[in-house]
C-alpha positions as CSV (number, residue, x, y, z in Angstrom):
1,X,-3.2,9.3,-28.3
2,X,-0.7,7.0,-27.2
3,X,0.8,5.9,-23.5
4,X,4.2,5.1,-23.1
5,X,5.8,3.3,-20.4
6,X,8.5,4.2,-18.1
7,X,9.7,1.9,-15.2
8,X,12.1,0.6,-12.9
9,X,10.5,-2.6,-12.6
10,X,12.1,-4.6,-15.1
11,X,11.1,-7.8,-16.5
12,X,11.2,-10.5,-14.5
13,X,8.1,-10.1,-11.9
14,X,4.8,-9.6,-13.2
15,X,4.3,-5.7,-12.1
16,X,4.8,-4.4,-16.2
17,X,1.8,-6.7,-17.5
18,X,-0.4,-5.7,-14.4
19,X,-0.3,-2.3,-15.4
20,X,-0.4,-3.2,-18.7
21,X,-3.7,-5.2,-18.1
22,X,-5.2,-2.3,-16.5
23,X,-4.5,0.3,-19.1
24,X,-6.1,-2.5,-21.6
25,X,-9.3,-3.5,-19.1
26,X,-9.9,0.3,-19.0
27,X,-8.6,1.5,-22.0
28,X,-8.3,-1.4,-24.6
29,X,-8.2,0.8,-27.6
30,X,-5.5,2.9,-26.5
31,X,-2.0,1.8,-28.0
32,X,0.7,0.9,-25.7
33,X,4.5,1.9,-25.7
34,X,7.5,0.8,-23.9
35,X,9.8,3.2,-23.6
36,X,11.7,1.0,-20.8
37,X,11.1,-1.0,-17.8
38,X,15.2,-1.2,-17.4
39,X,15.7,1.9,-15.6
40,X,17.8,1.0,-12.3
41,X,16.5,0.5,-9.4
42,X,14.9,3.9,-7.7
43,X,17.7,5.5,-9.7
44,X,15.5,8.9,-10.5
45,X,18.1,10.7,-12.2
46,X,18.6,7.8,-15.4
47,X,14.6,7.7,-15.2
48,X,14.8,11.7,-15.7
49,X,17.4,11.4,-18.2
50,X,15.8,8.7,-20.6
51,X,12.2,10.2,-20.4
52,X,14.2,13.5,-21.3
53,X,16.1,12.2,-24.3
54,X,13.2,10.0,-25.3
55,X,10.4,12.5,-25.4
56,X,10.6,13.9,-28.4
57,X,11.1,11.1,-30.7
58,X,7.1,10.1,-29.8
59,X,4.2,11.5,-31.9
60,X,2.5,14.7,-30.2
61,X,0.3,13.5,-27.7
62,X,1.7,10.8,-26.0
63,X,1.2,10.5,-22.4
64,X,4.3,9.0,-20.7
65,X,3.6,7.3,-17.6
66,X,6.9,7.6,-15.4
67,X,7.3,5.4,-12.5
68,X,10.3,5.2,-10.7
69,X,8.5,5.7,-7.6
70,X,11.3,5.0,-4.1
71,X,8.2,6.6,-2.1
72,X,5.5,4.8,-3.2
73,X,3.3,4.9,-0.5
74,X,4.3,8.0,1.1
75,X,2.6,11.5,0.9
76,X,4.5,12.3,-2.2
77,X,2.2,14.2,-4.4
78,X,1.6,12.2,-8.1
79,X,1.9,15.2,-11.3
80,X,0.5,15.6,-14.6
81,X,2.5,18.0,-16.3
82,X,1.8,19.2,-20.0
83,X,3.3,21.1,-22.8
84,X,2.1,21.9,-26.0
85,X,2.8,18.5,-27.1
86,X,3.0,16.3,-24.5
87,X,1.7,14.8,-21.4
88,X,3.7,13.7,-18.2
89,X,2.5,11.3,-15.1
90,X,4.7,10.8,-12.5
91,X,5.4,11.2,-8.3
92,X,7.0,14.4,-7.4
93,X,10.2,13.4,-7.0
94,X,12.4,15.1,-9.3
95,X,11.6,12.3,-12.5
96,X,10.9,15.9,-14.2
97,X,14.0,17.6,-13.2
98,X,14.9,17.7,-17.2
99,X,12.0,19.1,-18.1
100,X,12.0,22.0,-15.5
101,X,15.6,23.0,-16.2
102,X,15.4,23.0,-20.1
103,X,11.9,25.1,-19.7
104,X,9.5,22.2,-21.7
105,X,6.4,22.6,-19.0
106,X,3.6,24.7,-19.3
107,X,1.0,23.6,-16.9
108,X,1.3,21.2,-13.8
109,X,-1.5,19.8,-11.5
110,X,-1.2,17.7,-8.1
111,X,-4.1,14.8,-8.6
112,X,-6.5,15.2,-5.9
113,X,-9.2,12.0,-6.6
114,X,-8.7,9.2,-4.0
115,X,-8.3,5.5,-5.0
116,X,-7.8,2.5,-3.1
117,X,-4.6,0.8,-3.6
118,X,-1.8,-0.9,-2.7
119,X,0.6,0.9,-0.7
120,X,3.2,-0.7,-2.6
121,X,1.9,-0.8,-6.1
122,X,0.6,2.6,-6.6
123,X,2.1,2.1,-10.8
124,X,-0.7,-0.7,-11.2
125,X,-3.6,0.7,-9.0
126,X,-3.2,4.7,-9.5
127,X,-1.2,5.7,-12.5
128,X,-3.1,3.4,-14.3
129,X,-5.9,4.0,-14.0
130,X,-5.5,7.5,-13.8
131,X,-3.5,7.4,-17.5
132,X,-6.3,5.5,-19.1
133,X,-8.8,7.8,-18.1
134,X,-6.8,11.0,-19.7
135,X,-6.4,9.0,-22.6
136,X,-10.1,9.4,-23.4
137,X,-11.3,12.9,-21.9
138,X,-10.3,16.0,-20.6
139,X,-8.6,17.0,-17.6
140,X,-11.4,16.7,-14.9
141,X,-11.0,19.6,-12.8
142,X,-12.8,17.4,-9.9
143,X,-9.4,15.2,-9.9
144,X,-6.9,17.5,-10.3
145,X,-5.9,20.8,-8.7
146,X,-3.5,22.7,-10.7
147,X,-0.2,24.4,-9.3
148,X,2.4,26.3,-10.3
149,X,5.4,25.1,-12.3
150,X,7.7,25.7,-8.9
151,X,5.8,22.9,-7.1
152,X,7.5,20.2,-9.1
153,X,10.3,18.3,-7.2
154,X,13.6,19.0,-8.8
155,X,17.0,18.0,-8.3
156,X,20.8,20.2,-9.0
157,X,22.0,18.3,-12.6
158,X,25.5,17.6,-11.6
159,X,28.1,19.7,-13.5
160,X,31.0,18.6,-15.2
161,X,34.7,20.2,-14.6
162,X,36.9,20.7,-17.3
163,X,40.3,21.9,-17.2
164,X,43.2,21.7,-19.9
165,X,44.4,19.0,-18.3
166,X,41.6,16.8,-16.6
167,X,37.7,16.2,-17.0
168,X,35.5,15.5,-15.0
169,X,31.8,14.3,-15.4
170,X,29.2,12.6,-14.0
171,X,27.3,9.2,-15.6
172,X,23.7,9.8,-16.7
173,X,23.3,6.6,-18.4
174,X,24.6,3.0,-19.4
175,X,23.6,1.3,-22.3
176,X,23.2,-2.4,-22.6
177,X,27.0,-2.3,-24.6
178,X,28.2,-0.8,-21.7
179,X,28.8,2.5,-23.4
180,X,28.6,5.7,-20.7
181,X,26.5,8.8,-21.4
182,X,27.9,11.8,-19.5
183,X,26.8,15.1,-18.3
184,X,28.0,16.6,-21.1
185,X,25.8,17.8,-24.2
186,X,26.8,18.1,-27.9
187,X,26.0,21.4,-28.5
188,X,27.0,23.0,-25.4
189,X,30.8,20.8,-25.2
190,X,33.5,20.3,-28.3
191,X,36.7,17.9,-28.1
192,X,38.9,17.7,-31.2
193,X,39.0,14.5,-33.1
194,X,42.5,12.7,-31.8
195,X,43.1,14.3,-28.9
196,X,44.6,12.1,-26.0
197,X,44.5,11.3,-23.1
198,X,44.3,8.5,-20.1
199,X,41.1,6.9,-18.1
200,X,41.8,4.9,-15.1
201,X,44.3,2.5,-17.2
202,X,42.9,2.5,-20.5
203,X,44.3,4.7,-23.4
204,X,41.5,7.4,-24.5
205,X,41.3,9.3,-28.2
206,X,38.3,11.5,-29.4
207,X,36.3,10.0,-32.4
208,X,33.5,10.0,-34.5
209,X,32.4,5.9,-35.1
210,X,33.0,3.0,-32.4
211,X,35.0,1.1,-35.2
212,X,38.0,4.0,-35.6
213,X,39.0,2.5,-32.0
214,X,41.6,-0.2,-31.5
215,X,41.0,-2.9,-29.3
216,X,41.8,-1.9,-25.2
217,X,41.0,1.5,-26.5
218,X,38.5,4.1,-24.8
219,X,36.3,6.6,-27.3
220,X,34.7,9.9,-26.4
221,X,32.4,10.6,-29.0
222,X,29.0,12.1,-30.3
223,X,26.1,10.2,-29.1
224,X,23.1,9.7,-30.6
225,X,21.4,11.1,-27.5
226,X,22.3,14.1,-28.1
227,X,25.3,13.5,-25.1
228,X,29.0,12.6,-25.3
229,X,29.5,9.0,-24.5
230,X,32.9,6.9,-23.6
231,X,32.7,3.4,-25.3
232,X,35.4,0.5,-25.9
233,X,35.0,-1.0,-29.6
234,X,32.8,-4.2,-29.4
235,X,33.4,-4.3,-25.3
236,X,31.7,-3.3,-22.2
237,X,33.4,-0.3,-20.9
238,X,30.7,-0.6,-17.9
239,X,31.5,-3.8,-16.9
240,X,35.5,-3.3,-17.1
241,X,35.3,0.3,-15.1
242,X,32.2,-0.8,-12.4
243,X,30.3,2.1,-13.1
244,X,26.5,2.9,-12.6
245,X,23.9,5.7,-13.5
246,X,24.9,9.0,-10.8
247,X,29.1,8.0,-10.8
248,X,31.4,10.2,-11.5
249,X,34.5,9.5,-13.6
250,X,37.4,11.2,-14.7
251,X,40.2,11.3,-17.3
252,X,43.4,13.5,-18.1
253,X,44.4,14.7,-21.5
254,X,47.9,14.0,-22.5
255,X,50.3,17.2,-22.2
């Protein structure tokens, strides 16, 4: 059993190691993972994305611990969700919109158990706590009611729109190089390699490495995330363009 950490709370305040020192006070000899604490802030959709892309690259029976949490403190309901593999605590507020689309849930419950906590810190004194105690035992059915699958908060993925001439997509996700992962998955999308076009003011080509680029030069290529991505060569195409998790961008192919 592992837990692994998913947050928007970033490193500079002291939240991460106070959940951190609770998981360890009450459940010191399970391992913890960070998957992130970089997610922006409230921004559910990258949350959704990264635990989504992430997931699978864990060993089976990990319990991730999301919390990107904008109602903390609110009546929001806080999930465990499970599969065959894996484990899933977070507030019902679409952090599982991924996982409901692709079909990867089998069984969800609301918890139920009372604690007393912050109203502002639910990550440290409820998810916490809660994730070390399914790290050692069963689901107690005295915490938890379970629902069905259509009681999880979800929200619409945004589509892209592709013509001949013009695309257009929506940002899931900005890497610390400032690359962009879009709304548009490898195996279900195909560009050829060289074809043209023009984004905002920036010359665009489809290739396969970041170093076939030339310098000023936009790629759309294969990501690793199993996403296209548009990246400039050894520069921050975030940074240059303003961009953010949720934005949509555009480009036209040359005619």
């Amino acid at each position: 059993m592992f837990i692994a950490l998913l947050t928007d709370f970033g490193l500079k305040d002291p939240y991460v190691a106070q959940v951190k020192a609770t998981l360890l006070k009450q459940a010191p000899q399970i391992p913890i993972l960070d998957l992130t604490h970089q997610i922006s802030s409230f921004n559910v959709l990258e949350g959704s994305f990264v635990l989504f892309t992430s997931y699978k690259h864990f060993p089976p029976s990990t319990l991730f611990v999301g919390i990107v949490d904008p109602g903390v403190g609110s009546k929001r309901e806080i999930v465990l969700a499970k599969n065959q593999d894996y484990s899933f605590l977070v507030p019902n507020n679409g952090l599982l919109s991924f996982f409901v689309q692709h079909k990867l849930l089998q069984q969800a419950y609301f918890l139920e158990k009372k604690f007393p906590a912050s109203s502002t810190f639910h990550g440290r004194d409820i998810f916490a706590r809660v994730a070390a105690h399914l790290a050692q035992q069963p689901i107690d059915p005295t915490w938890w009611k379970e629902v069905p699958l259509k009681e999880l908060k979800t929200f619409a993925l945004p589509r892209p729109v592709l013509t001949p001439s013009q695309v257009k997509a929506t940002i899931y996700y900005q890497d610390q190089f400032g690359n962009l992962l879009l709304n548009l998955e490898n195996k279900h999308y195909a560009f050829p390699l060289g074809q043209k076009g023009v984004l905002e003011n920036f010359p665009l080509r489809v290739v396969k490495t970041y170093a076939e680029l030339k310098a000023g030069e936009v790629g759309l290529l294969q990501g690793s995330q199993g996403f296209w991505e548009l990246c400039l060569n050894q520069d921050n195409l975030a940074q240059k363009l303003n961009t953010y998790p949720g934005k949509e961008i555009s480009w036209q192919w040359n005619t």
